[in-house]
C-alpha positions in Angstrom: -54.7 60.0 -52.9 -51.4 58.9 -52.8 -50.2 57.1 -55.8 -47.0 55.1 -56.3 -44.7 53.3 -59.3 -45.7 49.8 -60.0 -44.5 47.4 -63.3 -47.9 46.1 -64.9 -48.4 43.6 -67.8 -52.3 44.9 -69.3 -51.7 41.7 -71.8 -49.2 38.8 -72.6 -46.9 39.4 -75.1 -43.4 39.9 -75.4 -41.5 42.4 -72.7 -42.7 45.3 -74.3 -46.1 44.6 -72.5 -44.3 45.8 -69.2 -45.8 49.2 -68.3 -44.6 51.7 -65.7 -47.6 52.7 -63.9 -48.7 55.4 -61.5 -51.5 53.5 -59.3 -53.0 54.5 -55.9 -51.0 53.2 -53.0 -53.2 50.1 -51.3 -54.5 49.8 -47.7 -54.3 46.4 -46.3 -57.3 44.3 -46.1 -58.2 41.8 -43.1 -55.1 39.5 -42.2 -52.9 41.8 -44.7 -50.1 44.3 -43.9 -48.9 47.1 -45.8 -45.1 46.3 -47.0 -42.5 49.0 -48.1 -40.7 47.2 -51.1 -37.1 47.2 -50.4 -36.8 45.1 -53.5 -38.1 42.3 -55.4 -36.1 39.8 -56.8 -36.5 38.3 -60.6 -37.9 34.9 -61.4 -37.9 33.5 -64.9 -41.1 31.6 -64.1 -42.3 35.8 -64.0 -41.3 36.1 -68.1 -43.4 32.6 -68.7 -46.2 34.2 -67.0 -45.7 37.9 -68.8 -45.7 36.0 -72.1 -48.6 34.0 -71.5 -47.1 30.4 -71.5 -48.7 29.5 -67.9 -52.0 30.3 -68.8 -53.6 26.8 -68.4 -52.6 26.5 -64.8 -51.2 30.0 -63.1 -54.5 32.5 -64.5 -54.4 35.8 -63.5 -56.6 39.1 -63.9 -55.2 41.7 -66.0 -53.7 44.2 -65.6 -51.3 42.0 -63.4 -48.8 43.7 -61.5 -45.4 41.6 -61.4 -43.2 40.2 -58.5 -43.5 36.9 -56.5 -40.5 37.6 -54.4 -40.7 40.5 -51.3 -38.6 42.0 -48.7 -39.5 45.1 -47.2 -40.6 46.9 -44.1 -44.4 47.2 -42.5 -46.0 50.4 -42.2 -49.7 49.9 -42.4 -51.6 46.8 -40.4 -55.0 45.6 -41.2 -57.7 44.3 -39.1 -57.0 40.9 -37.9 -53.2 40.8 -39.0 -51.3 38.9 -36.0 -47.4 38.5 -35.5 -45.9 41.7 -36.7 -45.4 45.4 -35.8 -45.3 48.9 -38.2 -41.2 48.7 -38.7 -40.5 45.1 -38.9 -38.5 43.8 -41.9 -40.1 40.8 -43.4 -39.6 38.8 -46.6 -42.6 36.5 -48.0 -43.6 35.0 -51.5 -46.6 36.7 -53.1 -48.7 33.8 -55.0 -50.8 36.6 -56.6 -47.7 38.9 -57.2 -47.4 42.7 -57.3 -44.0 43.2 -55.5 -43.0 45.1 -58.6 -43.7 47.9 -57.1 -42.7 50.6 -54.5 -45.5 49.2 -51.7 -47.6 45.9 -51.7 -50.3 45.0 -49.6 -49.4 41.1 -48.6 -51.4 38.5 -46.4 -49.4 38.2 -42.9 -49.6 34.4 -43.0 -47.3 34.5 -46.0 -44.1 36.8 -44.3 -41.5 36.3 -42.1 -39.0 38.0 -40.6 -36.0 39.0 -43.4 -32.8 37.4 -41.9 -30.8 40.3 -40.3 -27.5 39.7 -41.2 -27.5 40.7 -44.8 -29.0 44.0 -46.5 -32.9 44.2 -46.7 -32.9 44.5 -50.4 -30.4 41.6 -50.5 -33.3 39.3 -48.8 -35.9 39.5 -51.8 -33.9 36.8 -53.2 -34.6 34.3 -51.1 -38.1 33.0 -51.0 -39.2 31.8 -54.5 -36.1 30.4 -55.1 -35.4 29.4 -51.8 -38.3 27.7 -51.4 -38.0 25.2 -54.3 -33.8 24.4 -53.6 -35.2 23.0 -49.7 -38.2 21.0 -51.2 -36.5 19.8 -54.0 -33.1 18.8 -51.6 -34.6 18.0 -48.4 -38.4 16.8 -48.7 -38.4 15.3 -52.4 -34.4 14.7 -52.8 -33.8 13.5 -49.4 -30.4 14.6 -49.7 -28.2 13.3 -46.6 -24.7 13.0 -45.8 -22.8 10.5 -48.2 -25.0 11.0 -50.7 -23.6 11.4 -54.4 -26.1 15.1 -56.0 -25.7 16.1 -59.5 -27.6 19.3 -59.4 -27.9 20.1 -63.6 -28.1 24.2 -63.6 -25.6 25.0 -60.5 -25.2 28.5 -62.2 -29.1 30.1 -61.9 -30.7 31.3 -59.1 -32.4 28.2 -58.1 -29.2 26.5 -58.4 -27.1 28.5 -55.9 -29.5 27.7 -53.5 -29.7 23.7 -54.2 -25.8 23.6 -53.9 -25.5 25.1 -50.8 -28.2 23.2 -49.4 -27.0 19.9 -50.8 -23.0 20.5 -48.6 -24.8 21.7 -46.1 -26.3 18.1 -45.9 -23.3 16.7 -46.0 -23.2 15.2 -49.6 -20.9 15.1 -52.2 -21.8 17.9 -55.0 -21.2 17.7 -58.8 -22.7 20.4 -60.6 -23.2 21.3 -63.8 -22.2 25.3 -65.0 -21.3 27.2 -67.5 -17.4 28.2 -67.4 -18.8 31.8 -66.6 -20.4 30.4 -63.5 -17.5 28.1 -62.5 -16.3 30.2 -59.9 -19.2 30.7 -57.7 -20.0 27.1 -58.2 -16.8 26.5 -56.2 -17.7 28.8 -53.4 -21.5 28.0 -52.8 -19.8 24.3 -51.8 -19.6 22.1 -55.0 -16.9 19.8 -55.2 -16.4 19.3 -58.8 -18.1 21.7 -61.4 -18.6 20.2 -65.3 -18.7 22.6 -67.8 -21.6 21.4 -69.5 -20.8 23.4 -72.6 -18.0 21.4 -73.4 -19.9 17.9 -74.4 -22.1 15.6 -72.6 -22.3 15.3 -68.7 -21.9 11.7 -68.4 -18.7 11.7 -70.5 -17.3 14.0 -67.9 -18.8 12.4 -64.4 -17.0 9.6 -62.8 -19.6 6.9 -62.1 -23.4 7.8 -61.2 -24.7 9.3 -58.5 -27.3 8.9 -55.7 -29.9 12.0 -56.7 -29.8 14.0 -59.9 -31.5 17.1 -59.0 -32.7 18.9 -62.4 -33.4 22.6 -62.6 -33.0 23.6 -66.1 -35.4 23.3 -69.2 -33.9 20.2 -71.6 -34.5 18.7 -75.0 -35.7 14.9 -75.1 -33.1 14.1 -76.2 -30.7 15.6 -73.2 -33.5 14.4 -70.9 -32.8 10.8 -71.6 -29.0 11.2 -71.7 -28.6 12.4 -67.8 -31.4 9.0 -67.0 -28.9 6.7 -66.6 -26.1 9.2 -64.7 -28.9 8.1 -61.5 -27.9 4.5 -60.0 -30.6 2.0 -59.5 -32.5 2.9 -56.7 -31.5 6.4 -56.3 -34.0 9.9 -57.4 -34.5 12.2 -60.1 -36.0 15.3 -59.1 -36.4 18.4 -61.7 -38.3 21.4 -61.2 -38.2 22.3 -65.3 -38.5 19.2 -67.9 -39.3 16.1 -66.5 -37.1 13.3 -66.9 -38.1 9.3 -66.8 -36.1 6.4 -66.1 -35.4 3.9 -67.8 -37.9 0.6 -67.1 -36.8 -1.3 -64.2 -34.3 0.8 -62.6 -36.4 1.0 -60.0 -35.2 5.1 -60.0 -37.8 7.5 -58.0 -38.5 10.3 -60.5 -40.1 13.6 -59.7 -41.5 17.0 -61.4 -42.4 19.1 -58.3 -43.2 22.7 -58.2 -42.1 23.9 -55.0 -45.1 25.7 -52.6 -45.3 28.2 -49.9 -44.9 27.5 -46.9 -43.3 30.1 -44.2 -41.8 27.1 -42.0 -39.5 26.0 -44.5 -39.1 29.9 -46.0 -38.1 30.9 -41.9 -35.9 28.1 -41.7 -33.7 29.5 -44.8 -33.3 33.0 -43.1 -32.4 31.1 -40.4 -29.3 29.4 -42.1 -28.9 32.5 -43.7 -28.3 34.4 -40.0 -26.1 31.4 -39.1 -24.2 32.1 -42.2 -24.2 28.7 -43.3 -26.4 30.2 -46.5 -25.0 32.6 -48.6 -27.1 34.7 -51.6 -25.6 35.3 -54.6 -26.5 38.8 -56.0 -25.2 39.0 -59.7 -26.7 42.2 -60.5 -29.6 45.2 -58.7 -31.6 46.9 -61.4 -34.5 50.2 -60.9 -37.6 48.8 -61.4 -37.8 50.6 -64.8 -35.6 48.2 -66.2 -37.3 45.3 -65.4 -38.2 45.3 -69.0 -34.4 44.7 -69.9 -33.9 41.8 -67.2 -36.7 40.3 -68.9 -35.1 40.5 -71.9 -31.6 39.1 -71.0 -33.4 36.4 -69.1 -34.6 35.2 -72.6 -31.2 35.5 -73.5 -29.7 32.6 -71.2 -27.5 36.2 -69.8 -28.3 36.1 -66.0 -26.5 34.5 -63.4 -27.8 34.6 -59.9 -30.5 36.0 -58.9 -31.1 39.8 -60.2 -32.7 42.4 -57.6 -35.4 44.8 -59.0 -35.1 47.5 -56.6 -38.8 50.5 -56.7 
């Protein structure tokens, strides 16, 4: 039996529930395909779920093994499995996890091929948080040239990705970042970063804007503060606390949460490819200290998205 390195939660609890297991390597089932991991990439939705905050509506049977996010190559192909080859690199995002480890069995409806112009590993970054920047600019946002974006939470991994997406579109970007983050801001296409450590947004932004695209976790009470940053008329989509506008604004506000779907996720390695998207890799970890990425996730001390690499 050939076994192989996974990273397991056998309970929720803080990150010293992450175990370093030795499990048998899986065959693929019908419609699945065997997948090399080339890397995961971390999401903090993955340290809600380890500490057992999404209960209610994301279940899952313990012991869990961790990872939403997938690239790798395919070596093994189950019955009835259409569209790929034993070699092909591919990129997908796992709904029932368990790319924390060094091979993953995966449904083929789910991948697609990883872009080829950037490093294997480098393409586990893309799909989770991929996948929410497009629906939140494109299908909820409507983002379109001329438009005015305030994306709140520029610096995470999320927020790369909604940047990007929001020049490509043509719009005018203000984003909020720490100082730390400023720089990056800059080069994924924002045209004017507030340092939203430094006091409140709306002191700093110069009139209101067309969409305010939310991506960070907020009190109540900064909720209500970035409400009336939206013009009358205009959107409020946030994929962490959602925010309400005031009565008779006549603001369309949304709390989405973004779902698979391999058109959209082919279309970003696509842009990728055309090198009109860029990923922003702040730091590539062993999968034994996934533990410790967890950990400074808690922290607010990750920028980008962080590879875990079997």
């Amino acid at each position: 039996m050939t076994m192989m390195k996974t990273a397991r939660i056998h309970e929720y609890g803080d990150t010293s529930v992450i175990r370093y297991d030795s499990v048998p390597r899986p065959r693929p089932g019908f419609g699945e395909v065997l997948v090399r991991v080339a890397a995961t990439s971390f999401n903090p939705t993955e340290a809600a779920l380890r500490a057992g905050m999404l209960q209610a509506f994301l279940p899952v049977d313990l012991p869990f093994t961790l990872g939403w996010d997938v690239a790798g190559t395919v070596v093994e192909i189950g019955a009835g499995a259409d569209g790929f080859a034993v070699g092909d690199r591919v990129i997908g995002r796992l709904d029932s996890g368990g790319a924390a480890a060094e091979y993953v069995r995966a449904p083929a409806a789910l991948l697609v091929a990883a872009p080829a112009s950037v490093p294997l590993a480098s393409a586990a970054a893309l799909p989770v948080a991929g996948l929410t920047a497009w629906q939140a600019v494109f299908e909820h946002g409507k983002v379109a040239a001329g438009h005015r974006v305030l994306v709140n939470g520029a610096g995470g991994g999320v927020g790369g990705f909604v940047t990007q997406l929001a020049a490509h579109a043509g719009a005018e970007v203000i984003a909020t970042a720490s100082t730390r983050s400023t720089a990056a801001v800059l080069r994924q296409g924002a045209d004017q970063v507030i340092d939203y450590t430094a006091g409140p947004v709306g002191v700093a932004l110069d009139g209101q804007v067309d969409t305010l695209l939310n991506l960070v976790p907020l009190s109540p009470l900064d909720a209500a503060a970035l409400a009336p940053l939206v013009r009358p008329g205009g959107r409020i989509i946030s994929i962490a606390t959602p925010i309400e506008p005031a009565y008779g604004t006549g603001v369309n506000a949304k709390h989405i949460v973004a779902r698979n779907d391999v058109a959209h996720l082919a279309a970003l390695a696509e842009l990728v490819d055309a090198a009109t998207l860029g990923i922003d890799i702040s730091d590539s970890r062993p999968l034994a200290d996934l533990a410790d990425v967890h950990r400074l996730s808690e922290a607010g001390q990750i920028r980008g998205k962080v590879l875990i690499v079997p």
